[in-house]
Residue, then its C-alpha position, 0 to 999 in steps of 0.5 A: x500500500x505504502x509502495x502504491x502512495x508513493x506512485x501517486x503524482x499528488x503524493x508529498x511528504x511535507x506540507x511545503x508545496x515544493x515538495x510534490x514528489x519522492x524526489x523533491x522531497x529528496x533533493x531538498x533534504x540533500x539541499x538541506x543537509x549541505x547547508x547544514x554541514x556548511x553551518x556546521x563548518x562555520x560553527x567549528x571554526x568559531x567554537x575554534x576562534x573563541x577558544x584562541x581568544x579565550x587562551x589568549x586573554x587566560x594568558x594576558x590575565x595571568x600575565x597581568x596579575x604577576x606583573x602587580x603582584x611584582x609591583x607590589x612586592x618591589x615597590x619603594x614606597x613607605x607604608x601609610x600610618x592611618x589614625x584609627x580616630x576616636x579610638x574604639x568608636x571608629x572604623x577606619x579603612x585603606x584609601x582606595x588603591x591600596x591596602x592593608x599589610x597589617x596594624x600597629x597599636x600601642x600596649x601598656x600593662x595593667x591588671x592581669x592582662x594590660x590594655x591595648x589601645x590606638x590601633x591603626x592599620x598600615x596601609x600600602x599603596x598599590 
C-alpha cells in the first residue's frame, strides 16, 4: 500500500508545496543537509576562534596579575600610618588603591592582662 502512495503524482511528504514528489522531497533534504554541514563548518571554526581568544586573554590575565603582584612586592614606597580616630568608636579603612599589610597599636600593662589601645592599620599603596 505504502509502495502504491508513493506512485501517486499528488503524493508529498511535507506540507511545503515544493515538495510534490519522492524526489523533491529528496533533493531538498540533500539541499538541506549541505547547508547544514556548511553551518556546521562555520560553527567549528568559531567554537575554534573563541577558544584562541579565550587562551589568549587566560594568558594576558595571568600575565597581568604577576606583573602587580611584582609591583607590589618591589615597590619603594613607605607604608601609610592611618589614625584609627576616636579610638574604639571608629572604623577606619585603606584609601582606595591600596591596602592593608597589617596594624600597629600601642600596649601598656595593667591588671592581669594590660590594655591595648590606638590601633591603626598600615596601609600600602598599590
Amino acid at each position: 500500500m505504502v509502495m502504491g502512495l508513493l506512485y501517486l503524482p499528488n503524493f508529498t511528504f511535507a506540507a511545503d508545496s515544493e515538495c510534490a514528489t519522492v524526489k523533491d522531497c529528496a533533493e531538498q533534504m540533500v539541499a538541506a543537509a549541505a547547508r547544514l554541514k556548511g553551518e556546521n563548518e562555520q560553527l567549528r571554526n568559531q567554537i575554534i576562534e573563541l577558544q584562541a581568544a579565550l587562551d589568549k586573554q587566560k594568558t594576558d590575565l595571568n600575565k597581568a596579575i604577576d606583573d602587580q603582584i611584582t609591583a607590589i612586592k618591589t615597590k619603594d614606597v613607605p607604608d601609610q600610618y592611618l589614625p584609627a580616630g576616636d579610638i574604639g568608636k571608629m572604623t577606619k579603612y585603606c584609601d582606595k588603591g591600596s591596602y592593608m599589610i597589617g596594624i600597629t597599636f600601642a600596649d601598656q600593662p595593667g591588671g592581669g592582662h594590660g590594655s591595648i589601645y590606638a590601633v591603626q592599620p598600615v596601609c600600602r599603596k598599590m
